[in-house]
C-alpha positions as CSV (number, residue, x, y, z in Angstrom):
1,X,8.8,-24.1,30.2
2,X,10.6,-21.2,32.0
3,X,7.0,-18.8,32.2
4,X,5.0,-21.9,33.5
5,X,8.0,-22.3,35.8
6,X,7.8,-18.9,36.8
7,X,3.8,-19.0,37.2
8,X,4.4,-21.4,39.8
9,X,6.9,-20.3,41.8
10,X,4.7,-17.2,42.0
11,X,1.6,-19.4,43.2
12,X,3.5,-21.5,45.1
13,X,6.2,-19.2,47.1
14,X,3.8,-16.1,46.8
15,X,6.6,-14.4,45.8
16,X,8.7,-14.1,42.0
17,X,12.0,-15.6,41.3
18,X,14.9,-12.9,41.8
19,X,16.8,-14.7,39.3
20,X,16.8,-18.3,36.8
21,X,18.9,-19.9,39.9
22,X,16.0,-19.4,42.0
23,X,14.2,-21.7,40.6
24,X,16.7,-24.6,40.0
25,X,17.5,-23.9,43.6
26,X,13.7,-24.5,44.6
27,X,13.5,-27.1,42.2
28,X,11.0,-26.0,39.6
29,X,14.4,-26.8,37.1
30,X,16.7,-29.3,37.9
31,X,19.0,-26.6,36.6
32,X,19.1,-23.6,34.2
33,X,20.1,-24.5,30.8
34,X,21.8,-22.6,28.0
35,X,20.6,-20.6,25.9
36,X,19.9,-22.7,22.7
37,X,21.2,-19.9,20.3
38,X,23.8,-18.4,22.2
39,X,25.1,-21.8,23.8
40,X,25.4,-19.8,27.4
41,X,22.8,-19.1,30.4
42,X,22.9,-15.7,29.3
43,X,19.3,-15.1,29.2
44,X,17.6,-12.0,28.7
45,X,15.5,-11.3,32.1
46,X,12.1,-9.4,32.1
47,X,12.2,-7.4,35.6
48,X,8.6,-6.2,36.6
49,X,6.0,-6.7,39.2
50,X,2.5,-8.6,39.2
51,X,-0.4,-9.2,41.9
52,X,-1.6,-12.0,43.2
53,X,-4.9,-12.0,45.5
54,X,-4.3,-8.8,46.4
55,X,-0.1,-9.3,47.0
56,X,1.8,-7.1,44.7
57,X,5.0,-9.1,43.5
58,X,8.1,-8.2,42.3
59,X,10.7,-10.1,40.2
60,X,11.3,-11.9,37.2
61,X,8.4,-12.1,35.0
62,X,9.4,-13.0,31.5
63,X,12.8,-14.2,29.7
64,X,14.2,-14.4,26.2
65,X,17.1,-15.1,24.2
66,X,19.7,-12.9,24.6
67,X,20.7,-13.5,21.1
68,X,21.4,-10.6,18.8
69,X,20.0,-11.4,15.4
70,X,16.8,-12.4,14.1
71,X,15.3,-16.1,13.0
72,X,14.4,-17.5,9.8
73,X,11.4,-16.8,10.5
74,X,12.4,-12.6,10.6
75,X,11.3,-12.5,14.1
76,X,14.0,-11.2,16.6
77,X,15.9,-13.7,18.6
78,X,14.6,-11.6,21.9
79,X,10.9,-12.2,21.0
80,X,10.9,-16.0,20.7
């Protein structure tokens, strides 16, 4: 939810989100929930720039779990 989220602030404001409260503030999320595994909104933010027609961007671009650890699964918490 948070990456489509982020797609469409980027289409929509022609611009990235400087941070998760960016979007709750623009309404894309009613607000920015916890982090499922560490129980806090202490998510891991992806910093980077991207283009769009011809308008280089810069912001958020990705987020993950800030979770130390790895899954069941063996995959780290990070990567999900």
């Amino acid at each position: 939810m948070f990456r489509k989220m982020i797609d469409q602030y980027a289409v929509d404001q022609r611009a990235l989100p400087a941070s998760l409260d960016d979007l709750a503030r623009m309404q894309y999320l009613r607000e920015v929930p916890p982090d499922p595994i560490t129980g806090k909104r202490d998510w891991g933010l992806q910093i980077g720039g991207t283009s769009i027609e011809g308008n280089s961007l810069h912001g958020v671009i990705d987020i993950h779990s800030s979770a130390r650890g790895t899954g069941s699964d063996g995959i780290p918490y990070r990567d999900y």
